[in-house]
PDB file of N, CA, C and O in Angstrom:
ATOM      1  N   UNK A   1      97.608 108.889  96.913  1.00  0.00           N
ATOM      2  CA  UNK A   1      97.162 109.647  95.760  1.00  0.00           C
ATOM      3  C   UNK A   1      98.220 110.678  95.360  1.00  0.00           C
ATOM      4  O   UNK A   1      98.180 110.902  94.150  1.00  0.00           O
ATOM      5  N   UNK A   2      99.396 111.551  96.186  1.00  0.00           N
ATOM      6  CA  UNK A   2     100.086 112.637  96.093  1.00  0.00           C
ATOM      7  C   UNK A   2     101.074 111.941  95.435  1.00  0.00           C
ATOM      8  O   UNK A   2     101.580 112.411  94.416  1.00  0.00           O
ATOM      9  N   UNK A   3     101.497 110.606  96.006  1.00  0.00           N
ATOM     10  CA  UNK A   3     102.578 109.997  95.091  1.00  0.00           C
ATOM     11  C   UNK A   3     102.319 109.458  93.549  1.00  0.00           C
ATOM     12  O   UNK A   3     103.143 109.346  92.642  1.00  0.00           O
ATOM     13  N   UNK A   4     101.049 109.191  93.550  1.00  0.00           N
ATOM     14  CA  UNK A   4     100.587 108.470  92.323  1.00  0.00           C
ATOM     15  C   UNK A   4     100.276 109.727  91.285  1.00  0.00           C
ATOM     16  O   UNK A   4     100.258 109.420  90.093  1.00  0.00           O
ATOM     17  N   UNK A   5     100.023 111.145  91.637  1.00  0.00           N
ATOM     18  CA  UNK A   5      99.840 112.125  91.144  1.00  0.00           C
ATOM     19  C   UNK A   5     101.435 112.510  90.623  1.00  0.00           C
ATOM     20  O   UNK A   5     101.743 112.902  89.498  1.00  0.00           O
ATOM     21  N   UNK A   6     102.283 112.294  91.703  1.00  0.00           N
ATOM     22  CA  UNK A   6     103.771 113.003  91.230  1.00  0.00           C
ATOM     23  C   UNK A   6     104.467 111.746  90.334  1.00  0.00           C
ATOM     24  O   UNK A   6     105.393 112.151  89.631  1.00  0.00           O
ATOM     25  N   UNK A   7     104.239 110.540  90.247  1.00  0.00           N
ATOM     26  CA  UNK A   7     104.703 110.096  89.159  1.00  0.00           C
ATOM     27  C   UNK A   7     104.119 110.011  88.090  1.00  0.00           C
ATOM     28  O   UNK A   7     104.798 109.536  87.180  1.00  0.00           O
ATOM     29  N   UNK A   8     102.835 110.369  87.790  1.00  0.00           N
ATOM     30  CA  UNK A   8     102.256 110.602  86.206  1.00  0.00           C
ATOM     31  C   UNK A   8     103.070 112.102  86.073  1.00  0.00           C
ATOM     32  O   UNK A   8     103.713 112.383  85.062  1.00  0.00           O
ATOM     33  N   UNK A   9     103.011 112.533  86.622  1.00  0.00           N
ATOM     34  CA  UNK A   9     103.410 114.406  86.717  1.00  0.00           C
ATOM     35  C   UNK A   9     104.843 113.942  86.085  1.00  0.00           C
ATOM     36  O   UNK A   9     105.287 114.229  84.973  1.00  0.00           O
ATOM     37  N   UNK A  10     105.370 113.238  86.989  1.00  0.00           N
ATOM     38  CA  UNK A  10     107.323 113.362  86.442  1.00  0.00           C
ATOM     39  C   UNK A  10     107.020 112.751  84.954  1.00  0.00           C
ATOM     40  O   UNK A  10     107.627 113.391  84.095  1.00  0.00           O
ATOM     41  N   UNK A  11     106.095 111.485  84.338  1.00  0.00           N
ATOM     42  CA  UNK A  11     106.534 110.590  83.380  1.00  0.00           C
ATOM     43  C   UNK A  11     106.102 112.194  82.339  1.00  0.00           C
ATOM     44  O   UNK A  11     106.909 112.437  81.442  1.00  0.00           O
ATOM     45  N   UNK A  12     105.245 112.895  82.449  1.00  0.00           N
ATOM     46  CA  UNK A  12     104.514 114.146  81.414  1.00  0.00           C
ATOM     47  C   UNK A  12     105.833 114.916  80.920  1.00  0.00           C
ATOM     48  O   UNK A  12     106.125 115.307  79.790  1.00  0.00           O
ATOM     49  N   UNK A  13     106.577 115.013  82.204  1.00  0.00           N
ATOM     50  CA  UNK A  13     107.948 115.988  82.054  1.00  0.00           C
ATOM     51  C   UNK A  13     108.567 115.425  81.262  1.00  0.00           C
ATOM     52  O   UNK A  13     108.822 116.091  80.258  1.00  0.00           O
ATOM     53  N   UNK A  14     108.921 114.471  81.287  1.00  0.00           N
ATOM     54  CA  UNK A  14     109.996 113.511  81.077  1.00  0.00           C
ATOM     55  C   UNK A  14     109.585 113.365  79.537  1.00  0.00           C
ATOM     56  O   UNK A  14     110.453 113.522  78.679  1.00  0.00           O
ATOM     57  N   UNK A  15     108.192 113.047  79.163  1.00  0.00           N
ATOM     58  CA  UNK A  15     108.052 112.805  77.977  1.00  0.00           C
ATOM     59  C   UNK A  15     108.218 114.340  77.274  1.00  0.00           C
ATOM     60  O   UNK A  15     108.767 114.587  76.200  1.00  0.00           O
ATOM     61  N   UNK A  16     107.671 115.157  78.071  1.00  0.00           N
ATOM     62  CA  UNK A  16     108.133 116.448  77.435  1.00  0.00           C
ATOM     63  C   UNK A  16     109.610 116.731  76.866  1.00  0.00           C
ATOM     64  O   UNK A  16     110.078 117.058  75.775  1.00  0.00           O
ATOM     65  N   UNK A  17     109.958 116.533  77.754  1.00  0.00           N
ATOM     66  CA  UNK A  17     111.834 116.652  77.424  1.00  0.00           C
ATOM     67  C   UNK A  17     112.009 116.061  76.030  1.00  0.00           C
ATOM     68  O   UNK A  17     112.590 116.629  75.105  1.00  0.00           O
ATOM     69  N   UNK A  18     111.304 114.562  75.972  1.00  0.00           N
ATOM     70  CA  UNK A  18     111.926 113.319  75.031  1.00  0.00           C
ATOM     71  C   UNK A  18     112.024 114.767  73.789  1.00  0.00           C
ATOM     72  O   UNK A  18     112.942 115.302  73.166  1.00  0.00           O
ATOM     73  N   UNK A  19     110.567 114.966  73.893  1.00  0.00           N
ATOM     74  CA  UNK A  19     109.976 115.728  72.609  1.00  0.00           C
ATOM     75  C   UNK A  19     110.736 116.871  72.450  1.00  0.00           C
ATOM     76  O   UNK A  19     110.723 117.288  71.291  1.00  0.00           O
ATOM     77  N   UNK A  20     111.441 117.560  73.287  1.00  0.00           N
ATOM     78  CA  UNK A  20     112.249 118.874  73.116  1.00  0.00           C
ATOM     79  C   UNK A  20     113.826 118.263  72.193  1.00  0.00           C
ATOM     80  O   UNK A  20     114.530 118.851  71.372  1.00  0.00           O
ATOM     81  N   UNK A  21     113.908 117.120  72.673  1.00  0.00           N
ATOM     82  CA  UNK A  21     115.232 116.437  72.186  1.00  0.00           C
ATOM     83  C   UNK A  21     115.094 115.660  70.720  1.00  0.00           C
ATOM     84  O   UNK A  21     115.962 115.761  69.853  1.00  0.00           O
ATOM     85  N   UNK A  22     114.313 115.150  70.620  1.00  0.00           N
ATOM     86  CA  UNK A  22     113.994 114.342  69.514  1.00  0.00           C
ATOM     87  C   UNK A  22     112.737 114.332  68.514  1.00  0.00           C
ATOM     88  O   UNK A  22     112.665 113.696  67.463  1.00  0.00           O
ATOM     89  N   UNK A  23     111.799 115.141  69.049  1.00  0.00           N
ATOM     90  CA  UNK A  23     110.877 114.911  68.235  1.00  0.00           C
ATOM     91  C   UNK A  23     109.403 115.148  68.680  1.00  0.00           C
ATOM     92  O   UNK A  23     109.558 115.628  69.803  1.00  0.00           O
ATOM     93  N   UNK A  24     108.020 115.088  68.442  1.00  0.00           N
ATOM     94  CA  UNK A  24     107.565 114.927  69.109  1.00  0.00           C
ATOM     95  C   UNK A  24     107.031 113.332  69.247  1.00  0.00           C
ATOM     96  O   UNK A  24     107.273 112.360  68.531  1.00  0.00           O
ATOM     97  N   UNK A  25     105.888 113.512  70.930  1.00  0.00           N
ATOM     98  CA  UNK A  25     105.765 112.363  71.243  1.00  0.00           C
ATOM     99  C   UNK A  25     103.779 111.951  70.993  1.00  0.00           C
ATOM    100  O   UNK A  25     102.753 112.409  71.495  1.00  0.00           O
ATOM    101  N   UNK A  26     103.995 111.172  70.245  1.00  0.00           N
ATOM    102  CA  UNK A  26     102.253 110.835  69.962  1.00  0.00           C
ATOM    103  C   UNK A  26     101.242 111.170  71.105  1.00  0.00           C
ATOM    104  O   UNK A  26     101.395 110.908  72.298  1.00  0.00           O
ATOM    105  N   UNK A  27     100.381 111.678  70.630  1.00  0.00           N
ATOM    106  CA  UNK A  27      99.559 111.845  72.260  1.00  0.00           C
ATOM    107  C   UNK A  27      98.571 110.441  72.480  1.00  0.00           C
ATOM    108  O   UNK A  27      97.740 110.480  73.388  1.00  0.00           O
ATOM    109  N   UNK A  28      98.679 109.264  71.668  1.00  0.00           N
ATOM    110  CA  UNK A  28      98.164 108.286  72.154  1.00  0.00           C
ATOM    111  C   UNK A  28      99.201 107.633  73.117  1.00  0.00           C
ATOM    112  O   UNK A  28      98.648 107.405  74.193  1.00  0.00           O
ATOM    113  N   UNK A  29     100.774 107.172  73.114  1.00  0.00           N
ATOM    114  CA  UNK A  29     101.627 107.142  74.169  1.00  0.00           C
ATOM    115  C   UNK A  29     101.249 107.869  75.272  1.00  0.00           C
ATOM    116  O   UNK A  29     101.197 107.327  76.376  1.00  0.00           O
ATOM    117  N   UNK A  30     100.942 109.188  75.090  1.00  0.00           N
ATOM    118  CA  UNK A  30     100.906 110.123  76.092  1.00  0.00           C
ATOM    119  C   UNK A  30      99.523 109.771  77.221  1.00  0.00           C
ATOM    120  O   UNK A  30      99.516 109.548  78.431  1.00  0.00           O
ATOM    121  N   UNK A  31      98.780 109.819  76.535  1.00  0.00           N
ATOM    122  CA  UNK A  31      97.969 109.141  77.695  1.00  0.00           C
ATOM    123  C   UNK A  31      97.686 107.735  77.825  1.00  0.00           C
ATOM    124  O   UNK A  31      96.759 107.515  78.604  1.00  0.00           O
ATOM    125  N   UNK A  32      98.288 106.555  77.212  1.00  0.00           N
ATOM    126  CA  UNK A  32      98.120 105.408  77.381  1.00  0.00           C
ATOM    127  C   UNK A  32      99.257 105.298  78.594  1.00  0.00           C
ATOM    128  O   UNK A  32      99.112 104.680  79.649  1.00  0.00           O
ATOM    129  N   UNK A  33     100.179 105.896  78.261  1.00  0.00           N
ATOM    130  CA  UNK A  33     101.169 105.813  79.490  1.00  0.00           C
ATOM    131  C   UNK A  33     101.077 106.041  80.097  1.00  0.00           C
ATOM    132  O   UNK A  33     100.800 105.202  80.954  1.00  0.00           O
ATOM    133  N   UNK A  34     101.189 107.628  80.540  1.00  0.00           N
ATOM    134  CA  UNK A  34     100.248 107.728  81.867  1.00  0.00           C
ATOM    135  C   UNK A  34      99.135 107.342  82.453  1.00  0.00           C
ATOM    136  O   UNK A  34      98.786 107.876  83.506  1.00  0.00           O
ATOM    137  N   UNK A  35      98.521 106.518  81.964  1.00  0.00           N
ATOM    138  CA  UNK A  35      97.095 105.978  82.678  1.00  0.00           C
ATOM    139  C   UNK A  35      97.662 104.448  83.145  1.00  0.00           C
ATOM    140  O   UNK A  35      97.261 103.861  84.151  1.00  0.00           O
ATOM    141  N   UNK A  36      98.939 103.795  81.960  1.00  0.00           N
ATOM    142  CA  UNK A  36      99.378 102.576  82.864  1.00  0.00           C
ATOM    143  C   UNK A  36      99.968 102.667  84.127  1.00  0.00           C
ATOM    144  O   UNK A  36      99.844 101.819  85.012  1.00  0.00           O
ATOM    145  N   UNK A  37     100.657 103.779  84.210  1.00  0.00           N
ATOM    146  CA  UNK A  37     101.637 104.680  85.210  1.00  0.00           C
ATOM    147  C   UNK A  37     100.645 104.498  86.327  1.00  0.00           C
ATOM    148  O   UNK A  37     100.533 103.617  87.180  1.00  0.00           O
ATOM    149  N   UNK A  38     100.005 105.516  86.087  1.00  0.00           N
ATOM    150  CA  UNK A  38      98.579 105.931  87.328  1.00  0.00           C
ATOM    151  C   UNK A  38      97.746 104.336  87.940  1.00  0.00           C
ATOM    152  O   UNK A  38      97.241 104.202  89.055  1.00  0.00           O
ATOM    153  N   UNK A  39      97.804 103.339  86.906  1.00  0.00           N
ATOM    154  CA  UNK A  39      97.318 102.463  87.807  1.00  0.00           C
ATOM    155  C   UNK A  39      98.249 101.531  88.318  1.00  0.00           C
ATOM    156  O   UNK A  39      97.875 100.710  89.155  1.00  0.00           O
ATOM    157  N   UNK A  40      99.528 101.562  87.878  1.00  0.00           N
ATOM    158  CA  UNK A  40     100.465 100.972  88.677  1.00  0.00           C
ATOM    159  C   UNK A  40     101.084 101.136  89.692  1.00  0.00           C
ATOM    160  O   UNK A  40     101.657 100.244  90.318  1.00  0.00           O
ATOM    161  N   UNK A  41     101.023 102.803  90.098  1.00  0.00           N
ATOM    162  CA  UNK A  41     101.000 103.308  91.035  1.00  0.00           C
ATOM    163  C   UNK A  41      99.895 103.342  91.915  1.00  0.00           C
ATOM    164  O   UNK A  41     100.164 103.635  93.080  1.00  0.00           O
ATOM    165  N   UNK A  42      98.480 103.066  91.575  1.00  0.00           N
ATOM    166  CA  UNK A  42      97.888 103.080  92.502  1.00  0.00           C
ATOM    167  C   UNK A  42      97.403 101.637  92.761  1.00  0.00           C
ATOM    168  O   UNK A  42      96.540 101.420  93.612  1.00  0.00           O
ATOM    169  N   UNK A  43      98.064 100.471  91.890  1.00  0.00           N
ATOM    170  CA  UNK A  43      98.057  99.177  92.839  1.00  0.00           C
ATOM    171  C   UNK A  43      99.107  99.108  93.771  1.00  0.00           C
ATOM    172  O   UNK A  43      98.922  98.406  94.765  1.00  0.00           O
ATOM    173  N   UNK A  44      99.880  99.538  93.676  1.00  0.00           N
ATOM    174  CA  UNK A  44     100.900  99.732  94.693  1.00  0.00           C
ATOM    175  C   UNK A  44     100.825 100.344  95.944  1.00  0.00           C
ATOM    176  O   UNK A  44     101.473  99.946  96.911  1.00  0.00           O
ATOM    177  N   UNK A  45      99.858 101.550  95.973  1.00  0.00           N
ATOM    178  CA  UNK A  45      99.399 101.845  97.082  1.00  0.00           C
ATOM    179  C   UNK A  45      98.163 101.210  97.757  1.00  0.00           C
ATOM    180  O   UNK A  45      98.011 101.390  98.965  1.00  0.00           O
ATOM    181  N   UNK A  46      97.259 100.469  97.047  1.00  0.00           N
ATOM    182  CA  UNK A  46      96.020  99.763  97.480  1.00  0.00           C
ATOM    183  C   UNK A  46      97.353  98.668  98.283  1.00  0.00           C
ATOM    184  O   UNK A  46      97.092  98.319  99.434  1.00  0.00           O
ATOM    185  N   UNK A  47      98.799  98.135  97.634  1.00  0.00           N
ATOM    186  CA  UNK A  47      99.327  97.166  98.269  1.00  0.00           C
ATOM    187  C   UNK A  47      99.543  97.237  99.679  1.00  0.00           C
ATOM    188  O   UNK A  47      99.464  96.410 100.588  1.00  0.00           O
ATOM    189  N   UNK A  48      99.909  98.748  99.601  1.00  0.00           N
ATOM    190  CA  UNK A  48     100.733  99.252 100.861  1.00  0.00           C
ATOM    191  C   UNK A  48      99.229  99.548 101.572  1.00  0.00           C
ATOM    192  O   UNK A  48      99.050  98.835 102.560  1.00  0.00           O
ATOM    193  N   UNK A  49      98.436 100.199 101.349  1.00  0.00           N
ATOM    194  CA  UNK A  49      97.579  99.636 102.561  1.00  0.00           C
ATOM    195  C   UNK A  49      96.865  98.141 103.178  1.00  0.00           C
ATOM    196  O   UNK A  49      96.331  97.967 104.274  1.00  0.00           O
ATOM    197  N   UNK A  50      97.034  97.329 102.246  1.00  0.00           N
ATOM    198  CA  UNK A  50      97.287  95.924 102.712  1.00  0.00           C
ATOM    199  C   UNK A  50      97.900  95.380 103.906  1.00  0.00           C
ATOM    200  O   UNK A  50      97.582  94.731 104.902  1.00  0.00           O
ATOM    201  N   UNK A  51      99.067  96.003 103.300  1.00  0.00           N
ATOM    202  CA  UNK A  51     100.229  95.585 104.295  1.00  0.00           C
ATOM    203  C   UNK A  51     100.182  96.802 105.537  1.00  0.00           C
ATOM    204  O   UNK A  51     100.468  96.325 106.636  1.00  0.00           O
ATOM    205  N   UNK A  52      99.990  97.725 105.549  1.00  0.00           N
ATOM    206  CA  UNK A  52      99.956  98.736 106.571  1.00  0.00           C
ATOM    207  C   UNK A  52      98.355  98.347 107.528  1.00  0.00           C
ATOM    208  O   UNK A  52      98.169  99.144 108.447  1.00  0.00           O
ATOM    209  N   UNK A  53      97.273  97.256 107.379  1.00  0.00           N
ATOM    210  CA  UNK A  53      95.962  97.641 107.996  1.00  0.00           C
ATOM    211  C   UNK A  53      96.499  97.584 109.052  1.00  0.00           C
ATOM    212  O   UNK A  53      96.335  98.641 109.662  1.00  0.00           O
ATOM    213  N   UNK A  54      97.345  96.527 109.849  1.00  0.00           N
ATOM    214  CA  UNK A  54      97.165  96.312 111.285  1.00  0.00           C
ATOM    215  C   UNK A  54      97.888  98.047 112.088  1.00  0.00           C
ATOM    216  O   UNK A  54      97.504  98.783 112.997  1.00  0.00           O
ATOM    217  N   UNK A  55      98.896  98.051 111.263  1.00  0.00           N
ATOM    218  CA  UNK A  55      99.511  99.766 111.952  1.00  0.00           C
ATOM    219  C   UNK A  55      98.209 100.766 111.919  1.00  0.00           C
ATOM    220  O   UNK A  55      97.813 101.596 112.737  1.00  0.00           O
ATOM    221  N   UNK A  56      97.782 100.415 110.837  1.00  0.00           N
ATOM    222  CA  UNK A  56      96.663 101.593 110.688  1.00  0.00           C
ATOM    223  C   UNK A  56      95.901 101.553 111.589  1.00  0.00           C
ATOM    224  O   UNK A  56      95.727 102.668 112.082  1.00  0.00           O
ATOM    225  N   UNK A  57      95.219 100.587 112.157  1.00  0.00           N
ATOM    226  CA  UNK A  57      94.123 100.138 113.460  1.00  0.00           C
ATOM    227  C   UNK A  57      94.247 101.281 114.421  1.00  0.00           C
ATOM    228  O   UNK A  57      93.471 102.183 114.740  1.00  0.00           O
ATOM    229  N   UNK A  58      95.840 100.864 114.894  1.00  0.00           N
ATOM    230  CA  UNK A  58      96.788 101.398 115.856  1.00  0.00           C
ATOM    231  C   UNK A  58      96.251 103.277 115.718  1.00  0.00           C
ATOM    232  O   UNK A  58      95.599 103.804 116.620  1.00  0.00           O
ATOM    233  N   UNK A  59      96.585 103.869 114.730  1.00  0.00           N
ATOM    234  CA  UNK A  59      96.616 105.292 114.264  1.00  0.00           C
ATOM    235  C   UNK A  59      95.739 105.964 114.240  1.00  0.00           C
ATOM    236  O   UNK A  59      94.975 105.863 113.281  1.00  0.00           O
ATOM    237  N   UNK A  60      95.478 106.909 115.252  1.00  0.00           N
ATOM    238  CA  UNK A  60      94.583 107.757 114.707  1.00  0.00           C
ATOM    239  C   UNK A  60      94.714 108.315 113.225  1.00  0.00           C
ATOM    240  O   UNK A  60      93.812 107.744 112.613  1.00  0.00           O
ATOM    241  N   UNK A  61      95.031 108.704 112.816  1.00  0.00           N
ATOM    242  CA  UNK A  61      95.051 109.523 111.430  1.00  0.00           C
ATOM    243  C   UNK A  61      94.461 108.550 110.482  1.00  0.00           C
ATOM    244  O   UNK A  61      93.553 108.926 109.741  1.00  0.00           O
ATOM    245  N   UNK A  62      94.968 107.138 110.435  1.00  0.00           N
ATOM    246  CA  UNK A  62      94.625 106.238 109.727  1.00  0.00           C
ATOM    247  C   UNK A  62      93.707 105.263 109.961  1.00  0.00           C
ATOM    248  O   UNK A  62      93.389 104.583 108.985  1.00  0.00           O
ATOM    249  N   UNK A  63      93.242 105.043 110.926  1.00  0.00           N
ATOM    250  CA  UNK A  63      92.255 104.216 111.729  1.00  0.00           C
ATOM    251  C   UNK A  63      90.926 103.963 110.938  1.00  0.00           C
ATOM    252  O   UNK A  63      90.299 102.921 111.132  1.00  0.00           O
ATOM    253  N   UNK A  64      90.485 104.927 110.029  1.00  0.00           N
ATOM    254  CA  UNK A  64      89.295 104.992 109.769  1.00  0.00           C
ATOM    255  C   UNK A  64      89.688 104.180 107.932  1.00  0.00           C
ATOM    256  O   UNK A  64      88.662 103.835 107.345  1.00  0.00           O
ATOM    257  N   UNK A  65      90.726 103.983 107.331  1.00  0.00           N
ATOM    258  CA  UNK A  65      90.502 103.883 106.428  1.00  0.00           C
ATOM    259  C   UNK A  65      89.417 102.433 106.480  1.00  0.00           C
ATOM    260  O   UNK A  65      88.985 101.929 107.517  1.00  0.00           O
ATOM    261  N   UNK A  66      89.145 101.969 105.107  1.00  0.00           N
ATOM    262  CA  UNK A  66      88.275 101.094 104.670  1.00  0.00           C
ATOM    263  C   UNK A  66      88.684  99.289 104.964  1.00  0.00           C
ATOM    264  O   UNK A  66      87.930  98.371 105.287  1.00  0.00           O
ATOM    265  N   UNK A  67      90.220  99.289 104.689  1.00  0.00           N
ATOM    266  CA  UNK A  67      90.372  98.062 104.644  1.00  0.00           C
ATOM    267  C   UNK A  67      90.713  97.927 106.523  1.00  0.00           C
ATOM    268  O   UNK A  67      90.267  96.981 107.173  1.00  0.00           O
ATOM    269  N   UNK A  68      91.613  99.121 107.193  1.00  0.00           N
ATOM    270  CA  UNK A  68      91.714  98.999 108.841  1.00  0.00           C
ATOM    271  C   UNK A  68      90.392  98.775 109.170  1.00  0.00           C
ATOM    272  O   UNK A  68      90.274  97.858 109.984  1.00  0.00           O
ATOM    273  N   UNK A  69      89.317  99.308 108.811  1.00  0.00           N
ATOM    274  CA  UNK A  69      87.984  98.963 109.539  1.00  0.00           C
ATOM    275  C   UNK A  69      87.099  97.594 109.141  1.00  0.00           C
ATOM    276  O   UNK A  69      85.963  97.301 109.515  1.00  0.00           O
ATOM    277  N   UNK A  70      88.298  96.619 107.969  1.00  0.00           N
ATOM    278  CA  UNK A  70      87.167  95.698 107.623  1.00  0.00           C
ATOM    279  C   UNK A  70      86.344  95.524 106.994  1.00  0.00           C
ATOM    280  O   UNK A  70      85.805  94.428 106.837  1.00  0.00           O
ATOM    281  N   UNK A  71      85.832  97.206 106.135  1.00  0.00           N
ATOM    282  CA  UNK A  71      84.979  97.251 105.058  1.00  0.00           C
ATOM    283  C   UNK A  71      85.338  96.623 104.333  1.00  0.00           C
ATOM    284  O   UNK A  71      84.422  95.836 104.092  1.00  0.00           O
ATOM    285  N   UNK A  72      86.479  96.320 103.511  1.00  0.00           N
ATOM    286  CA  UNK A  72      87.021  96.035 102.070  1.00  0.00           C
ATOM    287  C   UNK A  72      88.008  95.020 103.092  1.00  0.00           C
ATOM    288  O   UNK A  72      88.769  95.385 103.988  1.00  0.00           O
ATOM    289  N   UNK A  73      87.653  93.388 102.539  1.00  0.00           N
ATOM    290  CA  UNK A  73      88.463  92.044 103.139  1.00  0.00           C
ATOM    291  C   UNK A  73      89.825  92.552 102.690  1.00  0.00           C
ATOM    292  O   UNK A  73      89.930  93.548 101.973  1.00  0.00           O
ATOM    293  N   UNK A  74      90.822  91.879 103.106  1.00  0.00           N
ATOM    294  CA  UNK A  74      92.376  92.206 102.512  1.00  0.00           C
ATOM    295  C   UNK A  74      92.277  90.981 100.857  1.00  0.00           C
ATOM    296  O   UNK A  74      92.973  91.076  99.846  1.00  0.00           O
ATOM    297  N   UNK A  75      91.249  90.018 101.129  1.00  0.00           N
ATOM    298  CA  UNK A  75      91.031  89.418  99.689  1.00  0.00           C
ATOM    299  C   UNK A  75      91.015  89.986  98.619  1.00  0.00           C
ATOM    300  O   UNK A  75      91.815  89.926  97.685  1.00  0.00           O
ATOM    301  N   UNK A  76      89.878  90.683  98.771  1.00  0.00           N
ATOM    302  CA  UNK A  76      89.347  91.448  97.603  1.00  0.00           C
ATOM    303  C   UNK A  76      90.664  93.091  97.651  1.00  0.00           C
ATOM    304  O   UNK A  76      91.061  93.598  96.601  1.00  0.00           O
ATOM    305  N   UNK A  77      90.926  93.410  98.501  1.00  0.00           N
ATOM    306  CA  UNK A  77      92.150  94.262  98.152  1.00  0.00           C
ATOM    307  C   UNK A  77      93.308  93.840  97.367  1.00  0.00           C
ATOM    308  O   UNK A  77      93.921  94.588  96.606  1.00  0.00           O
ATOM    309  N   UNK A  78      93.602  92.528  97.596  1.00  0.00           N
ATOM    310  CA  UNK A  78      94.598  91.826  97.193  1.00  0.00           C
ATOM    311  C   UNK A  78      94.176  92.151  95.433  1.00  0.00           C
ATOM    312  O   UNK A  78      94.786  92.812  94.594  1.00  0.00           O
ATOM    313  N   UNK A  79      92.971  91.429  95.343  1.00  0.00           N
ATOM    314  CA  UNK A  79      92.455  91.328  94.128  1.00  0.00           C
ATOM    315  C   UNK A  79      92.199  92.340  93.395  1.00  0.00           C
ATOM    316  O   UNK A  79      92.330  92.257  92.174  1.00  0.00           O
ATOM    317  N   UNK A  80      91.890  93.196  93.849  1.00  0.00           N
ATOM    318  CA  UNK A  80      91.501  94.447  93.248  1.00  0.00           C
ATOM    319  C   UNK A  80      93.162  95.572  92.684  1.00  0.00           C
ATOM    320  O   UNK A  80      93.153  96.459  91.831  1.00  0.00           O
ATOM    321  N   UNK A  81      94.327  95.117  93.480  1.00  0.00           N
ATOM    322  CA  UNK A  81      95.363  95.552  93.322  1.00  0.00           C
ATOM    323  C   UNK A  81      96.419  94.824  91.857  1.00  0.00           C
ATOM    324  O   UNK A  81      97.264  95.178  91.036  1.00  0.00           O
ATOM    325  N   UNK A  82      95.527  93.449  92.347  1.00  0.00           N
ATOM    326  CA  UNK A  82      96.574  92.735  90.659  1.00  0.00           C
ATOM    327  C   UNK A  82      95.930  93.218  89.539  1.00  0.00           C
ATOM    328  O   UNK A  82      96.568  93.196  88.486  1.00  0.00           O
ATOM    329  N   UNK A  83      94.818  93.643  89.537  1.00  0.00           N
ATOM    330  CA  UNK A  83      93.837  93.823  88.589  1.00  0.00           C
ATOM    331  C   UNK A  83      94.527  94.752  88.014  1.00  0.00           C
ATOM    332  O   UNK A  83      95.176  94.744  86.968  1.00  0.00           O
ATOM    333  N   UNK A  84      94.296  95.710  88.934  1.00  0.00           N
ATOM    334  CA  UNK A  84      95.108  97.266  88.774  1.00  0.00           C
ATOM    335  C   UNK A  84      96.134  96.968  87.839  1.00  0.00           C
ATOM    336  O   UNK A  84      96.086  97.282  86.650  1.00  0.00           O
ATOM    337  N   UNK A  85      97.060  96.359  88.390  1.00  0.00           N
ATOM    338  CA  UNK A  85      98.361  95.898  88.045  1.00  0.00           C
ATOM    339  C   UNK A  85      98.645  95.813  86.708  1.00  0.00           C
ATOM    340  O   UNK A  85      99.357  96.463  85.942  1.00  0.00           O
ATOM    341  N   UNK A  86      97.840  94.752  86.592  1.00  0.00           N
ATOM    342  CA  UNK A  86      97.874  93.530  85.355  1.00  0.00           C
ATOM    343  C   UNK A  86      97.409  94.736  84.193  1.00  0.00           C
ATOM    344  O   UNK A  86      98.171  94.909  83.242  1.00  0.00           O
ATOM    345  N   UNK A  87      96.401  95.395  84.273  1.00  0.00           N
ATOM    346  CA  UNK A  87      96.058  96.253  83.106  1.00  0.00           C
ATOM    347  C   UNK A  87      96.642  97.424  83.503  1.00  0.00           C
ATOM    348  O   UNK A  87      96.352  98.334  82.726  1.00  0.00           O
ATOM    349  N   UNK A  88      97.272  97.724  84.305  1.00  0.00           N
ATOM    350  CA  UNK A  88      98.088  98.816  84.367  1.00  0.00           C
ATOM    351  C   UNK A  88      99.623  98.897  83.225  1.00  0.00           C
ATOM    352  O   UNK A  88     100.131  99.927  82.783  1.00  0.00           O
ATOM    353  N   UNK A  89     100.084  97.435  82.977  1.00  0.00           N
ATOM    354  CA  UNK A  89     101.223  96.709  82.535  1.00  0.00           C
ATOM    355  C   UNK A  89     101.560  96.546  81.509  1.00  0.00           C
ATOM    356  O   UNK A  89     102.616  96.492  80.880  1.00  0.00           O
ATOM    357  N   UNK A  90      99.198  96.352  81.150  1.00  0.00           N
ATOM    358  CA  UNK A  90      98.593  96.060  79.601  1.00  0.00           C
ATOM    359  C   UNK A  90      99.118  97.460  78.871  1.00  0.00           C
ATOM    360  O   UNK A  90      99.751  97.358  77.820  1.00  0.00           O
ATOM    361  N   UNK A  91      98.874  98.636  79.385  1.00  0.00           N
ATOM    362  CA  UNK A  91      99.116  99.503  78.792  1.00  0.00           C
ATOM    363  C   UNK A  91     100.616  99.842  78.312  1.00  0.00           C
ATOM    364  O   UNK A  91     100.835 100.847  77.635  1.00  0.00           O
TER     365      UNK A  91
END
C-alpha cells in the first residue's frame, strides 16, 4: 500500500510540474490517471504476494496474510490481479 501510495503521490507531482511548465492539466486526466496508476500498482503487489506466499508461511510478520493462510487460492489472486491490471491500463 506505501508503495502504491508513493507512486500516485510522485505521478500528482509530476503532473503538477507538467502544469507549472506548460499549462494546465485537465482534472479528468488527473484522476483517471491516477486511479489507472493506483490499480496498476496494486496488481502488482496482489502479484508479489503471489509469488512471496510460500516465504510468507515461513515469517512471522507475514504469516498471517490471506493468500499465506489459504484464504484467497493463488487462482483467484492470479485473477483478481489481471483484472486489476487490465482496467488499470483501460484507464
Amino acid at each position: 500500500m506505501q508503495t502504491t501510495c508513493s507512486v500516485v503521490n510522485d505521478s500528482y507531482f509530476n503532473r503538477r510540474y507538467v502544469h507549472a511548465t506548460t499549462g494546465a492539466v485537465p482534472l479528468s486526466i488527473l484522476i483517471f490517471g491516477n486511479l489507472g496508476i493506483a490499480l496498476v500498482a496494486g496488481s502488482a503487489a496482489a502479484l508479489n504476494h503471489v509469488a512471496d506466499q510460500h516465504i510468507d508461511k515461513l515469517m512471522k510478520r507475514t504469516q498471517y496474510r490471506p493468500i499465506a493462510q489459504g484464504k484467497i487460492s493463488t487462482r483467484n489472486s492470479l485473477i483478481f490481479s489481471g483484472v486489476m491490471c487490465f482496467v488499470g491500463m483501460e484507464f
